[in-house]
C-alpha positions as CSV (number, residue, x, y, z in Angstrom):
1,X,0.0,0.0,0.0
2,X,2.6,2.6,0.3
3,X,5.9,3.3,-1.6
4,X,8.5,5.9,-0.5
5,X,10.1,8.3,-2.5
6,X,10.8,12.3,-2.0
7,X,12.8,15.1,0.0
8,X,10.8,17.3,2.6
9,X,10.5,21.4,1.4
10,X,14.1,22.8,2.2
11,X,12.1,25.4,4.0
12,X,10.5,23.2,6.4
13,X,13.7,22.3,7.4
14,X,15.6,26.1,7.8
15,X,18.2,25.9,10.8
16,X,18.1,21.9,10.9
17,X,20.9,19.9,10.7
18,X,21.8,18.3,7.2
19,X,20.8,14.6,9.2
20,X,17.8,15.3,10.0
21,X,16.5,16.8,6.6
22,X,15.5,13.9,4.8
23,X,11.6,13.2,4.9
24,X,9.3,10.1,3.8
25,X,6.2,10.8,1.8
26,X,4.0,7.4,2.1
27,X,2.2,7.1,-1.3
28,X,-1.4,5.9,-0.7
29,X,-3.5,4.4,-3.8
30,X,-7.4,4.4,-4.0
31,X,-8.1,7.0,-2.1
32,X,-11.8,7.6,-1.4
33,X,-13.6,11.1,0.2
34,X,-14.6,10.7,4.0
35,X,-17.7,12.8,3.8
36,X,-18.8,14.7,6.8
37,X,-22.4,15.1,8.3
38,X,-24.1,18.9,7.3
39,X,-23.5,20.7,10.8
40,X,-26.2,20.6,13.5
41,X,-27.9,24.4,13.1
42,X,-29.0,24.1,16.6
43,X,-25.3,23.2,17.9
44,X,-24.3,26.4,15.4
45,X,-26.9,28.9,16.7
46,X,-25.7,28.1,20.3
47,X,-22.4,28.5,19.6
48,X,-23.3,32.1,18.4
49,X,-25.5,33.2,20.8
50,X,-22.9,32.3,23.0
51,X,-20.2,34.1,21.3
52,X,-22.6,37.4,20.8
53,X,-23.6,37.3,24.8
54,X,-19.9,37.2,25.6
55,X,-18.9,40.0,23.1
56,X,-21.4,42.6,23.5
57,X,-19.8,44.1,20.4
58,X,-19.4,41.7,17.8
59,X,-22.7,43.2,16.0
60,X,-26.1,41.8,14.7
61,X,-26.9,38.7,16.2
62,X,-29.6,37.9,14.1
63,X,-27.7,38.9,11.0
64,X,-24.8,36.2,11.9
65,X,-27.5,34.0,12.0
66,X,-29.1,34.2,8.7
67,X,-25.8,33.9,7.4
68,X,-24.7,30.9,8.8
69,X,-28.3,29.5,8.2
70,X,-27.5,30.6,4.3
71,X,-24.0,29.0,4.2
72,X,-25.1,25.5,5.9
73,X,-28.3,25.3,3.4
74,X,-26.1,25.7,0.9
75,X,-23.0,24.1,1.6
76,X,-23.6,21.7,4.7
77,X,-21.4,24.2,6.5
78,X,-20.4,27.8,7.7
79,X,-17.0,29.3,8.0
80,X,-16.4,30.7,11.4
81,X,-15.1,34.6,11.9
82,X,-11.6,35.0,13.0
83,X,-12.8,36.5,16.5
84,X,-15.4,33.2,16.7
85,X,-12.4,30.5,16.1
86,X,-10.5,32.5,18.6
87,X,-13.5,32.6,21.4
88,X,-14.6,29.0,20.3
89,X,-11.2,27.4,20.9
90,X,-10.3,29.7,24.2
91,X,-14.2,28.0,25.2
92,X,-12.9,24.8,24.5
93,X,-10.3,25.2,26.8
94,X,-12.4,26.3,29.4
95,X,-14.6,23.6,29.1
96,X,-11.9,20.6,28.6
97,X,-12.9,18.4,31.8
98,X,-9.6,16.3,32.0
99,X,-7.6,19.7,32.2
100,X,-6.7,21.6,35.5
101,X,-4.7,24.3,34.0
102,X,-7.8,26.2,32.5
103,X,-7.2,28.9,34.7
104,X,-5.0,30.9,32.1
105,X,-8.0,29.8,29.2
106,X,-8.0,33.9,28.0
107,X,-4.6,33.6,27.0
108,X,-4.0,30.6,24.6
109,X,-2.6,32.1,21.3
110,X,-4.6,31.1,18.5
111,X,-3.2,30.3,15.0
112,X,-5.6,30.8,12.3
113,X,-4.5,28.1,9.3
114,X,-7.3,26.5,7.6
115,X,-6.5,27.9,4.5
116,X,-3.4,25.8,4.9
117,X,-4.2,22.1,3.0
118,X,-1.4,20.0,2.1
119,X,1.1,17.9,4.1
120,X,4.1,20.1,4.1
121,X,1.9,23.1,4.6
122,X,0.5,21.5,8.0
123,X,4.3,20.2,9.1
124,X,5.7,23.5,8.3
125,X,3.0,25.2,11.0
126,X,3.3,22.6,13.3
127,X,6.8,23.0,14.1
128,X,6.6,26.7,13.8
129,X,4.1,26.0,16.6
130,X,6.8,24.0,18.4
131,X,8.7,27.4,18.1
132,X,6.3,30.0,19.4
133,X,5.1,27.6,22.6
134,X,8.5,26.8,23.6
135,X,9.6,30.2,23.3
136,X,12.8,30.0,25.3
137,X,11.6,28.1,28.0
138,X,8.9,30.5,28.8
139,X,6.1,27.8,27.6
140,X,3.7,29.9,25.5
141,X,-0.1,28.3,25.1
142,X,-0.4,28.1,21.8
143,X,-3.3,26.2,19.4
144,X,-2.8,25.9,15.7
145,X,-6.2,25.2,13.7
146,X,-6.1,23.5,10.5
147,X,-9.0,23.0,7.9
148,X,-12.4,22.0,9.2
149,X,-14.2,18.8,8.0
150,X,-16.8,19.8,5.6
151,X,-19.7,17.0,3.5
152,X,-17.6,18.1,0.0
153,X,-14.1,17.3,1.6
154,X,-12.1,15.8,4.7
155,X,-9.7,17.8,7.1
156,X,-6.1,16.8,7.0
157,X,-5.0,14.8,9.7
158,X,-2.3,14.3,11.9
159,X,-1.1,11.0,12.9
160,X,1.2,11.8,16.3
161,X,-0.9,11.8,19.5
162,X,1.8,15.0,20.6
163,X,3.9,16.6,18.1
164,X,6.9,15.5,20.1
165,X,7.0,11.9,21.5
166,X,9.6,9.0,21.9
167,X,10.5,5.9,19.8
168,X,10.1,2.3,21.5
169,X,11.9,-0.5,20.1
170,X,10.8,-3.6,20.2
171,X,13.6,-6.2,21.3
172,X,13.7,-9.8,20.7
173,X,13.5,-10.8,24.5
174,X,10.6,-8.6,24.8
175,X,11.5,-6.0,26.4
176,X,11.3,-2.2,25.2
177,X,14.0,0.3,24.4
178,X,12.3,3.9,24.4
179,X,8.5,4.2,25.2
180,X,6.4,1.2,25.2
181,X,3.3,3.2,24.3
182,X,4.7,4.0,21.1
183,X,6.6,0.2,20.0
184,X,3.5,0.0,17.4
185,X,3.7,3.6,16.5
186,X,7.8,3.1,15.8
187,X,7.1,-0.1,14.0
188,X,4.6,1.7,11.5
189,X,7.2,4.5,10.5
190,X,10.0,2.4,10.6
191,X,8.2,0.4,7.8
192,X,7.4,4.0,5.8
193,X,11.1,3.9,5.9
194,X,12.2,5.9,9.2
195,X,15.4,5.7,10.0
196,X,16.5,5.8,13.7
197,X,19.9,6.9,15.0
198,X,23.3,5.1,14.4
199,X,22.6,4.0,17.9
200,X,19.0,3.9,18.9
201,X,18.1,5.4,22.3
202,X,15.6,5.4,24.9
203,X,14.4,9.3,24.1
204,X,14.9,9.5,20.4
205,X,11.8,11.8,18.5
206,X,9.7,10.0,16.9
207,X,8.8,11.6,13.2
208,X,5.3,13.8,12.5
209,X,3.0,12.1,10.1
210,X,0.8,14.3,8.5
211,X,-2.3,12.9,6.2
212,X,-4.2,15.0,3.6
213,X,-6.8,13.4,1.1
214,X,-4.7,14.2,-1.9
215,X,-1.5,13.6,-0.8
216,X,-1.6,10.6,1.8
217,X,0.4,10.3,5.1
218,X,3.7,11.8,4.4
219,X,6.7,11.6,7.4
220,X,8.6,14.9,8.2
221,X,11.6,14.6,10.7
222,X,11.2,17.3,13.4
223,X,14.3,19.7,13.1
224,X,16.5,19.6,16.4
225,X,16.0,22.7,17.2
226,X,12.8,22.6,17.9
227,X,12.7,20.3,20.2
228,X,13.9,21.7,23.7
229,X,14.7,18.5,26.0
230,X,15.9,19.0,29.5
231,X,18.1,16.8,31.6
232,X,16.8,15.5,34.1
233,X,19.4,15.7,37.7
234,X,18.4,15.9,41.5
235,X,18.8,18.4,43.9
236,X,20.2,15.8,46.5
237,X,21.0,12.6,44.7
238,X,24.4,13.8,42.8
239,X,24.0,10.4,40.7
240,X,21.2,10.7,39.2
241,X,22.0,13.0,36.3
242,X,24.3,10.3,35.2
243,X,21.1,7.6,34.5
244,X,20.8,9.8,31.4
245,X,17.2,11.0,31.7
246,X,14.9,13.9,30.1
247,X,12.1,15.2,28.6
248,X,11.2,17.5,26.1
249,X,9.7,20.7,27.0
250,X,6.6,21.5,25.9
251,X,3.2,18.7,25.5
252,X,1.5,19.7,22.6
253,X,-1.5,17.2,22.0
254,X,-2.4,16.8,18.1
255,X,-4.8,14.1,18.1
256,X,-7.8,15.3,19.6
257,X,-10.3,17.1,17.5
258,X,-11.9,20.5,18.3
259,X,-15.4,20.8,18.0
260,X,-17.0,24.4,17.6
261,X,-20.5,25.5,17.1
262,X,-21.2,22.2,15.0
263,X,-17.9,22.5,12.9
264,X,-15.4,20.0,13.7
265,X,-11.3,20.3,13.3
266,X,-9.5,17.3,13.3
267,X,-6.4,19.2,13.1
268,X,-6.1,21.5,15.9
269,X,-2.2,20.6,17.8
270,X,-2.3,22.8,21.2
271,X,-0.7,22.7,24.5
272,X,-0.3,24.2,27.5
273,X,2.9,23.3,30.2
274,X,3.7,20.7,31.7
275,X,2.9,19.7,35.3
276,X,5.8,17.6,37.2
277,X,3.4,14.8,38.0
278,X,2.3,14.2,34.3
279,X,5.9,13.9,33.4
280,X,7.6,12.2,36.8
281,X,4.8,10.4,38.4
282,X,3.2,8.8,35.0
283,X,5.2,8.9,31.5
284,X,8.2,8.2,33.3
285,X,6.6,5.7,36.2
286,X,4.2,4.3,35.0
287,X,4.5,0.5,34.4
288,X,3.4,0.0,30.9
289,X,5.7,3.9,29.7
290,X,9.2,4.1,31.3
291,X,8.3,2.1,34.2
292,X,11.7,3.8,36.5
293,X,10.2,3.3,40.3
294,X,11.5,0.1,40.5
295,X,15.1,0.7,39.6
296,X,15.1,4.2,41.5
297,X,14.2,2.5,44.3
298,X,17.1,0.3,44.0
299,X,19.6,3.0,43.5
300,X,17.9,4.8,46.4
301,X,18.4,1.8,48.8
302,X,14.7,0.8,49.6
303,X,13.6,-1.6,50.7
304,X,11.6,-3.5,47.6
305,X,10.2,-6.8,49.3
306,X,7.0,-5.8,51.0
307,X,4.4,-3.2,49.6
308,X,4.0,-1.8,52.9
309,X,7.3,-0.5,53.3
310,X,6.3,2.4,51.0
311,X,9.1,2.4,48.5
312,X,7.1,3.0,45.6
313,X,6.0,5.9,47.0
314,X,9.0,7.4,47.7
315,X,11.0,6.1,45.0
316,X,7.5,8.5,43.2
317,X,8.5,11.5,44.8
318,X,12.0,11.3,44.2
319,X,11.6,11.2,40.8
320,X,9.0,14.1,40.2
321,X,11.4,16.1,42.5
322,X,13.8,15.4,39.8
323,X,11.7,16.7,37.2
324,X,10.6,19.8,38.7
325,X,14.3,20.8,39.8
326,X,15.5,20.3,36.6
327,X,12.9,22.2,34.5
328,X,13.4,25.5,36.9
329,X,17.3,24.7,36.3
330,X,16.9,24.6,33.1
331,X,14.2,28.1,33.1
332,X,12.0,25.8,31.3
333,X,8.2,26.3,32.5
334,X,6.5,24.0,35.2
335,X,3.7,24.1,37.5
336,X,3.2,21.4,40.6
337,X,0.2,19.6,41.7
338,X,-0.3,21.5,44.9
339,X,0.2,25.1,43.4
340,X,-2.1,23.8,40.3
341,X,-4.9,22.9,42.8
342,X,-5.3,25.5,44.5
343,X,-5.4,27.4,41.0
344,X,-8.0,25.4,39.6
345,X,-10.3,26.0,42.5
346,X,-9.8,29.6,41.5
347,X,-10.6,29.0,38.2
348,X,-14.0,26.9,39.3
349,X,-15.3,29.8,42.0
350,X,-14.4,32.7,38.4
351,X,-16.9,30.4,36.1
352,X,-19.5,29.7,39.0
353,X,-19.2,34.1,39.7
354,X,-20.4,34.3,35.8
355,X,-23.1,32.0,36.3
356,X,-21.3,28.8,33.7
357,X,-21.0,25.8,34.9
358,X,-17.6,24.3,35.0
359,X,-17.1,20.5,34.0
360,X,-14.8,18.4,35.2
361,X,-13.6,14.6,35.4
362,X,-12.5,14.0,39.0
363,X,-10.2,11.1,37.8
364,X,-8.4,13.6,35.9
365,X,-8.3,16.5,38.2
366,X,-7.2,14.9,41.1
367,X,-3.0,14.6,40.9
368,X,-1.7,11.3,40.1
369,X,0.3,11.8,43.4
370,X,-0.6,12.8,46.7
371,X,-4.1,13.4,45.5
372,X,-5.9,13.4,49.2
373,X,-3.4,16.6,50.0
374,X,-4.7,18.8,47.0
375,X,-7.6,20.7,47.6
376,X,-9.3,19.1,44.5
377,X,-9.5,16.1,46.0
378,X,-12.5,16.6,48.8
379,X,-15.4,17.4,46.9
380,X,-17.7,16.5,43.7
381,X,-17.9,18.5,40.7
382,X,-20.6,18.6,37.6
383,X,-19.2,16.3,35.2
384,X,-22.0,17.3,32.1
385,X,-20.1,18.5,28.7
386,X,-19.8,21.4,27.5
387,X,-19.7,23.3,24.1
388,X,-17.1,23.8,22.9
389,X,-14.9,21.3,23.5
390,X,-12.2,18.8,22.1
391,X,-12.9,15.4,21.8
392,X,-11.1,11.9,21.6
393,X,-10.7,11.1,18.2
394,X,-10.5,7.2,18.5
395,X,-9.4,6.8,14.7
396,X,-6.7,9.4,15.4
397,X,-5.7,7.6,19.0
398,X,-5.3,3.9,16.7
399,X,-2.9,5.8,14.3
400,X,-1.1,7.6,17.1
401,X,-0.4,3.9,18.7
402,X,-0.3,1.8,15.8
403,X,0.3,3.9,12.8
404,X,-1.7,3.0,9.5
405,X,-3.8,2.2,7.7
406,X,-4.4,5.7,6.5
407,X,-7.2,7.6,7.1
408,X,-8.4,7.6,3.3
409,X,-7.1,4.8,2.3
């Protein structure tokens, strides 16, 4: 099903180095048109009245609504405003359950790019998102939106589950080099005709995949320089930096698809910072990703024979003590668990003063790590979905895990 031939743009690769300039473009046959559904008018006409109470001076409601009423009769569809993309995907924000950091939802940078359609178009945006949110450590939010799904023609589509993520390999006696999450993911691309280091290690960058209905799934090699990584070292444990840990800076999530007034993007990459916990007490502890509490608690001396004796959770703290020490050595941006918290619970009584209620999944709210000692942890919350919102794309989670087939294939 797919050949590989071609060079990436030279432009999309300005400032790289020469070894990481070659691309893969995966050459798909019999490609067919996913169509989309004609968008809900009800959904649409919420999404405006909403807009038009919250921006007293965005002019004639009832004007913006013939108009959208027009363009959906006649095309299955309407194009949102630039100020309504904006608003819808801040919304979305605010209403994303699973997310604690919504406090700072006014400020997320918005990137207007659906005019942008093919695959190098999309890869060239996506790592000058990388650019802009890393921006120098000082982690910028940042969402870049591609071209909706419409009933005459599908969105593109990109493949990664985060613009930057790890390799795993695969060994014969079963074990994983890398990121286990992603041992299907590295299989698929390595097929394509990815080529991983000399020497393959345990954190090398995965390559984007980007998927349009003209072109296929082509493979783009993120330039170095775009991907900020910090070492990870402790502030008490002078060994550790020499185990040769990191992670890269900034989590931008670019498989979930944004959903706004009835028009859906499957395209939309965005990110926020990190929180020490997501990176030190899961990606890097938990047992089917890095899975590094046992051997830390080896190295720290624990005692590893009985549960009770606590070691995984201190062998836990140790490590996302690491991770937080590092980042703020490094000036990279970081929030903790605690300070989050207490934040979010800030953001909840601001949406409850403005009469909206404020969703939220308790299983994601609540820290992975001393959740009873957060103040999110002792009450209930309303749980019903809002809109906007961004939504699991399961198609885009099976090619983020397990690459192909493609999408329009």
């Amino acid at each position: 099903m797919f050949r590989v031939s071609g060079e990436a743009p030279e432009s999309f690769f300005s400032g790289a180095s020469r070894a990481s300039q070659p691309t893969r473009r995966l050459r798909v046959t019999n490609l067919r048109s996913a169509q989309a559904k004609a968008v809900d008018v009800a959904e649409a006409e919420e999404f405006l009245r909403m807009f038009h109470a919250e921006n007293r001076d965005s002019g004639s409601l009832q004007q913006r609504l013939d108009r959208m009423r027009y363009e959906v009769d006649t095309v299955g569809t309407y194009r949102h405003t630039e100020a309504e993309l904006t608003f819808g995907a801040r919304v979305a924000w605010r209403n994303s359950a699973r997310c604690i950091g919504r406090l700072y939802w006014k400020s997320l940078k918005v990137r207007d790019l659906r005019d942008v359609h093919t695959v190098s178009g999309v890869a060239a945006h996506c790592v000058q998102h990388l650019r802009m949110a890393t921006n120098n450590g000082k982690i910028r939010p940042v969402i870049s939106i591609f071209p909706p799904e419409t009933p005459r023609r599908p969105a593109p589509r990109i493949w990664n589950e985060q613009l930057i993520r790890y390799a795993g390999y695969q060994r014969r006696d079963g074990s994983v080099l890398g990121d286990p999450r992603y041992t299907g993911f590295t299989a698929a691309v390595r097929s394509f005709g990815w080529r991983p280091p000399r020497e393959p290690g345990a954190f090398d960058v995965l390559p984007l995949v980007v998927e349009t209905l003209d072109e296929g799934p082509h493979m783009f090699a993120l330039p170095a320089d775009v991907v900020r990584e910090v070492p990870l070292t402790h502030p008490d444990l002078p060994w550790f930096g020499a185990l040769g840990l990191r992670w890269h800076a900034v989590p931008v999530i670019s498989n979930m698809r944004l959903s706004i007034g009835g028009v859906s993007y499957p395209a939309a990459p965005f990110n926020g910072w990190y929180m020490g916990t997501e990176i030190g007490a899961r990606n890097l502890a938990d047992p089917d990703r890095y899975d590094l509490v046992p051997m830390l608690a080896e190295r720290l001396g624990l005692d590893t024979s009985r549960e009770d004796t606590l070691w995984r959770d201190r062998a836990l703290v140790e490590l996302t003590r690491a991770v937080q020490h590092s980042y703020h050595e490094a000036g990279v941006t970081i929030t903790d668990h605690h300070t989050e918290s207490h934040r979010f619970l800030t953001h909840l009584a601001r949406e409850e003063s403005a009469g909206r209620k404020c969703p939220v999944d308790w299983s994601w709210i609540v820290p992975p790590m001393s959740g009873a000692q957060t103040p999110v942890f002792h009450r209930y919350y309303d749980n019903d979905r809002q809109l906007p919102d961004f939504f699991t794309d399961d198609d885009a989670t099976r090619r983020a895990l397990h690459g192909g087939p493609p999408r329009f294939a």
